[in-house]
N, C-alpha and C positions, 0 to 999 in steps of 0.2 A: 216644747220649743215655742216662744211667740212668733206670732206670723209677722214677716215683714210687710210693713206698709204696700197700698199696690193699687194704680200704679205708679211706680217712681217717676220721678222727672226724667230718668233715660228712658225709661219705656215710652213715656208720653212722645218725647223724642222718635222713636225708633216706628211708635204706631206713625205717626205726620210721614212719616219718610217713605214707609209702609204701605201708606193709603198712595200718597203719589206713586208708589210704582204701581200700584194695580190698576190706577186710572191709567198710565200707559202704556202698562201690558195690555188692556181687556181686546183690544183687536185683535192681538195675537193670539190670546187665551181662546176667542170664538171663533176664530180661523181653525185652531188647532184642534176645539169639539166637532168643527162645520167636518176637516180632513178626517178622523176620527168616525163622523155619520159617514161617511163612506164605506169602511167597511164595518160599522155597529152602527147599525140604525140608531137606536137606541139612544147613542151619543147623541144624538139632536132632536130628542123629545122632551118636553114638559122645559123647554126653554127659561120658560117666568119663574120657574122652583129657584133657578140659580139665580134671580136675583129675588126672592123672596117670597115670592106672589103667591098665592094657595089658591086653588077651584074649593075649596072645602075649612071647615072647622073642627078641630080637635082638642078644647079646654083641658085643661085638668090633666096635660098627658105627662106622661115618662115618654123622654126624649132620648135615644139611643142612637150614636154617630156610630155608624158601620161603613168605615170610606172602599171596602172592597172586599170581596168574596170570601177571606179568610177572616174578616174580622167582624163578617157576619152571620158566619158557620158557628165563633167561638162565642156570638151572642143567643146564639138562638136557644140553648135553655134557659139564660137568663130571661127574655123577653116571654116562653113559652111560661115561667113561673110568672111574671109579672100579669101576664094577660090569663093566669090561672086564678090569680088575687081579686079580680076585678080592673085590674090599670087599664088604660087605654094609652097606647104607644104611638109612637112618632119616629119611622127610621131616617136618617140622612145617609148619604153614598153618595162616592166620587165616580163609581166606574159602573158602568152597567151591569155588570157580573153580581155586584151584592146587590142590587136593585133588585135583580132579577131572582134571585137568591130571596131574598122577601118578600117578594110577591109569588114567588112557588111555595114557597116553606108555610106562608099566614093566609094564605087564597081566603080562607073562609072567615080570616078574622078582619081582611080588609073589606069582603061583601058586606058584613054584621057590621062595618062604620066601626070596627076597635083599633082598629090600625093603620096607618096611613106609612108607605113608604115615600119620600121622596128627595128630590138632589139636594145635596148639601147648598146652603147659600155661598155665594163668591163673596170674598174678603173683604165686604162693605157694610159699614155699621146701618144703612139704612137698610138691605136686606135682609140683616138678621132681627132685625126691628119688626119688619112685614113678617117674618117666621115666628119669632116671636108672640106677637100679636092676633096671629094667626091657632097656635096651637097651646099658647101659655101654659108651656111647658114649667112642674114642681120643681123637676131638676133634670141634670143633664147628665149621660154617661158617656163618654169617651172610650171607644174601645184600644185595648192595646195602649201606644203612646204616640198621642199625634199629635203635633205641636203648630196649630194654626193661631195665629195671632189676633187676627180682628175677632175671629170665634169666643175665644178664652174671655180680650179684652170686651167687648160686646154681653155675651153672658153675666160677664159679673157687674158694667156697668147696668144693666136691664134688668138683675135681680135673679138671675137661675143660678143656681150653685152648678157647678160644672166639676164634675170627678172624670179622673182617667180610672179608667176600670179594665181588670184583670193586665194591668201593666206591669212592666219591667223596664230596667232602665240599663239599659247594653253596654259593659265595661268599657267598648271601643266609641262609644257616642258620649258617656259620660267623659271620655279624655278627652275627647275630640271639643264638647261642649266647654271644658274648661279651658281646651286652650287657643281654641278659633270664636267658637260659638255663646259668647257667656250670654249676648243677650237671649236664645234660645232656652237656658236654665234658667233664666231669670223670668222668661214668661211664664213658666211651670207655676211661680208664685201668683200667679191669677187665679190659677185651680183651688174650687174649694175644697179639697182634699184627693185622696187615692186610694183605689182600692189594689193592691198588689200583691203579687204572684209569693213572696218570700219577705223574712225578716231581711236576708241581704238587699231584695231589691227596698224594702221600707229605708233601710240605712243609706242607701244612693238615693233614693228622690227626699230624704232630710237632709243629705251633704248638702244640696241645692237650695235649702233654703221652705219647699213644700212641707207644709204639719195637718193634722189632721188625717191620718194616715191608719190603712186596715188591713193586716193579712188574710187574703180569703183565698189564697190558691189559684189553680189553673180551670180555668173554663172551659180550657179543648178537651179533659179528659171524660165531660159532660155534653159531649155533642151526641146528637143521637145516633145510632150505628144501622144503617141501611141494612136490615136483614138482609132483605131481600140479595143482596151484590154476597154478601155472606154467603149466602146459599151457592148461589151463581158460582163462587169461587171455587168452595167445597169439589160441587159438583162437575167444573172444571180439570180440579185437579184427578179425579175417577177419570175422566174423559182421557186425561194424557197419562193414565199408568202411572200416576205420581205416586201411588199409597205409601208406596215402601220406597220410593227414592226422595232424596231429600231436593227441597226446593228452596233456593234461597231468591231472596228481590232483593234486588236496587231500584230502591224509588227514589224521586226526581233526583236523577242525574244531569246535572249541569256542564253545562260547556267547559272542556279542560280537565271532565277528569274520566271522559272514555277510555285511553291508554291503561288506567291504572285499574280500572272495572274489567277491562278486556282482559289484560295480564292475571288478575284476581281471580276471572273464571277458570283459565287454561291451568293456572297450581290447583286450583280448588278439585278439578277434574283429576290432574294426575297424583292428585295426593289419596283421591279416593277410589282410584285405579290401582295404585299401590296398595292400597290396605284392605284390597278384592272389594270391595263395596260398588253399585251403583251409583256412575256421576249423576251429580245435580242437576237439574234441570233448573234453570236461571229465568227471573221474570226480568225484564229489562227495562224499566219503564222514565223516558228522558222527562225532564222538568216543564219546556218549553213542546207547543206541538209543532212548533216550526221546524224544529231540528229533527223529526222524526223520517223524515231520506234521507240525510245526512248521517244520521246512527244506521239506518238500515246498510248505507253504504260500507260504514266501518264496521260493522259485525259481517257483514261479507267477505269482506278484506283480509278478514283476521283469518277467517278459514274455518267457522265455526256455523255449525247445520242449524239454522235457524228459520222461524214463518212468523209472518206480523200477525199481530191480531185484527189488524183491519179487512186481513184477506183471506183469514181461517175459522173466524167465528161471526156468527150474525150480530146485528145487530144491538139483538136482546143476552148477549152472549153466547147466544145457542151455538152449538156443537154436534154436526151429525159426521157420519162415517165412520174411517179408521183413522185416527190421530194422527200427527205427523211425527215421523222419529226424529228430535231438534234436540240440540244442547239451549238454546236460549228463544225465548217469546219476546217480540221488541210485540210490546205495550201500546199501540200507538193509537191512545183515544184518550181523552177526556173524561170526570168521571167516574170512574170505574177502580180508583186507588183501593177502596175497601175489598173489591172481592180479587185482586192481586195478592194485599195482604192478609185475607182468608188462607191464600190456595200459601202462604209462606211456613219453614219452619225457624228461617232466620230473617232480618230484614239489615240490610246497610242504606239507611237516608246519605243520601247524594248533599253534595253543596258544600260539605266539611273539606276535602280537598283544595278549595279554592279561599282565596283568601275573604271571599264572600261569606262564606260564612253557611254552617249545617242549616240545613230546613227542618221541619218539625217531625217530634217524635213521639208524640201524644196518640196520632191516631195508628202506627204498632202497638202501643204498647197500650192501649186501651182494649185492642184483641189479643193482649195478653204472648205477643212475639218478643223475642231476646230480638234487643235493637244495637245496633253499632252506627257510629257515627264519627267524621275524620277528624282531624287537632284542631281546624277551626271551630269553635262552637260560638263564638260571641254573640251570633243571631239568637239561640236557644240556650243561654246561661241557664235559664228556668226552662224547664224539668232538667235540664241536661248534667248540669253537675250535682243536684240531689239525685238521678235516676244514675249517676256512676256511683255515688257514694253506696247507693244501693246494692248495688251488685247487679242492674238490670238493662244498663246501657255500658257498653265496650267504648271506652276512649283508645281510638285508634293511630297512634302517632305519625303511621309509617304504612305507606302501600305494603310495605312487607309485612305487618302487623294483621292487614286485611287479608292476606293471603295465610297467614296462621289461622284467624279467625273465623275463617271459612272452611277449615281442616276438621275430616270428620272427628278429629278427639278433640276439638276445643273446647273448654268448658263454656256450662250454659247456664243462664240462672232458671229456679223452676218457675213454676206457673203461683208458688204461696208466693216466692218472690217478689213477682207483680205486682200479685192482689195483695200483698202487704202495703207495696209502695203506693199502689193506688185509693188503699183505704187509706194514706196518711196525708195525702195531698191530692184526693179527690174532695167532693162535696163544696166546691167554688160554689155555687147557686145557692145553698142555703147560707154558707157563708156569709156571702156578698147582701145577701138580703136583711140577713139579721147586722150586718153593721151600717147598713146605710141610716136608722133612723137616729141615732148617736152621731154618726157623721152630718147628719143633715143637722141635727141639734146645734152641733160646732157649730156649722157652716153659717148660722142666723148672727 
């Protein structure tokens, strides 16, 4: 496919329009970091990063946009190979959380001067100029799909090739983009290419017009796995008498779909009370930590024997005395997802009930757990409908489907099942490496 021209005379349009509204948002914008340091310090440090400014120099680097905690969890073997190569990297981040997330993760590689975390620059071609300038940066990764304007437009006027990396393009945003949003698809043509998740998702960012294009798979199935929270689980699960009864989690559960988790425990219980088996013992773990008295109120409510983890285990997870005798553990920390879904032998990700849309299921099924997930999936089209195709993710249409599938004779897929799916749509990292110098070649 040839690349169309870029940028057009609309976009040039649309950037002029673009640029005045940020000039009269930006009070808002630092009002809103200023309320924000209130309660994240963090929001109102290194100030001069968002508009450009550097204390330091970093030539030569690979430029890696991680606007927030998830999308710099699914970068870190990529950058962990890069700065294996010799690269010297450059993170951007929107939110404190992947900031912080980069500088725990590379501590040693920021001491050694190979890497530098810092804020993403505000939507001004003169900032990204000063960053720019600053780190002259080969090229640029985008993680996931984020579609910032001056960014895109700025990279390819300044000369960095700018790829969206380990992307996917969400059947409900691709509608939505064609029928509200076209200038948003149309900015996609700025990108000097993509690296993404599936041949489906390569065929949606070419409907739009993007060429230059790489299938390398999923990056979250290469994130590193916290022994350590592993172990913790394991041993956990010993602590509560779990060996022989079975455990299932719900992880992040979102707002709106309690009733239907709630209902799901009480069949799950009497269907394994019927068939003499020991009930389940339920990990409960909500999405949001705001909502965590509010779920403790409605597993109260419901009449079901339950203790938080914030007020039966330490800190480090530790665990002394005699267990408590509970149908369900509300989860209520931060953190700590990996060694929940250690101690699971099924897992239902939250978020698919609502018309929001499922949250990820990479990291079950990277511990090798049979995962389920509700009818909305649009969020996680990738893995989700190659991991049904599979046999290893349960599309669930129907609260009453959840409650089957939680029934001690449900079928399960095995553990080759997994590691089949996983060797076929793992290895994103050497992927993504081996196509970027062919990409980059395009890209000149």
């Amino acid at each position: 496919m040839t690349k169309a021209p870029y940028p057009t005379l609309r976009i040039r349009l649309f950037l002029l329009g673009y640029a005045l509204l940020w000039v009269l948002a930006l009070p808002a914008i630092l009002l809103y970091i200023r309320r924000r340091a209130r309660k994240d310090a963090d929001y109102g440090t290194h100030l001069g990063e968002r508009f450009g400014r550097s204390h330091g120099r970093l030539p030569d680097s690979v430029w890696i946009h991680a606007v927030s905690l998830g999308e710099m969890r699914s970068a870190t073997p990529l950058i962990r190979a890069l700065l294996d190569r010799g690269e010297r990297v450059v993170t951007t981040h929107f939110t404190p959380a992947g900031r912080r997330e980069a500088a725990a993760v590379f501590a040693r590689e920021i001491a050694e001067g190979r890497l530098v975390p810092v804020w993403v620059p505000f939507e001004f071609d003169f900032a990204y100029r000063r960053f720019f300038n600053a780190y002259r940066p080969r090229y640029g990764l985008v993680m996931e799909i984020e579609i910032w304007p001056r960014m895109i437009a700025s990279a390819h006027r300044h000369g960095v090739p700018l790829f969206m990396c380990n992307a996917q393009y969400p059947s409900k945003s691709l509608a939505r983009d064609a029928r509200h949003l076209p200038i948003r698809a149309a900015m996609m043509t700025g990108f000097a290419g993509a690296l993404v998740k599936s041949d489906l998702q390569r065929a949606r960012f070419e409907s739009v017009g993007v060429t230059n294009i790489a299938v390398t798979g999923e990056l979250r199935f290469e994130q590193p796995v916290p022994q350590a929270l592993v172990e913790k689980g394991l041993a956990l699960r010993r602590w509560f008498r779990a060996e022989h009864r079975p455990v299932f989690a719900f992880a992040s559960v979102v707002e709106g779909e309690d009733a239907i988790f709630l209902a799901a425990i009480h069949a799950a219980r009497a269907e394994h009370h019927a068939a003499g088996l020991p009930a389940p013992l339920v990990l409960y773990i909500p999405r949001a930590p705001e909502r965590f008295g509010a779920v403790a109120d409605l597993i109260r409510a419901d009449g079901l024997a339950f203790a938080r983890r914030s007020e039966i285990l330490g800190p480090d997870l530790s665990a002394e005395g005699v267990p408590p005798t509970i149908d369900v553990l509300l989860c209520d920390s931060l953190g700590e997802m990996y060694a929940w879904l250690a101690m699971a032998d099924r897992v239902s990700v939250g978020g698919g009930f609502t018309p929001k849309g499922s949250h990820n299921i990479s990291e079950p099924l990277t511990l090798r757990k049979p995962v389920m997930v509700g009818p909305d999936i649009h969020t996680i089209e990738y893995p989700a409908k190659e991991a049904i195709a599979a046999g290893v993710c349960r599309h669930l249409a129907s609260p009453g489907e959840l409650c089957e599938a939680l029934g001690p004779h449900a079928p399960l897929p095995s553990r080759a099942q997994i590691d089949r799916f996983l060797s076929e749509h793992g290895g994103g990292v050497d992927k993504t490496l081996a196509a970027l110098p062919e990409l980059l070649a395009a890209a000149r």
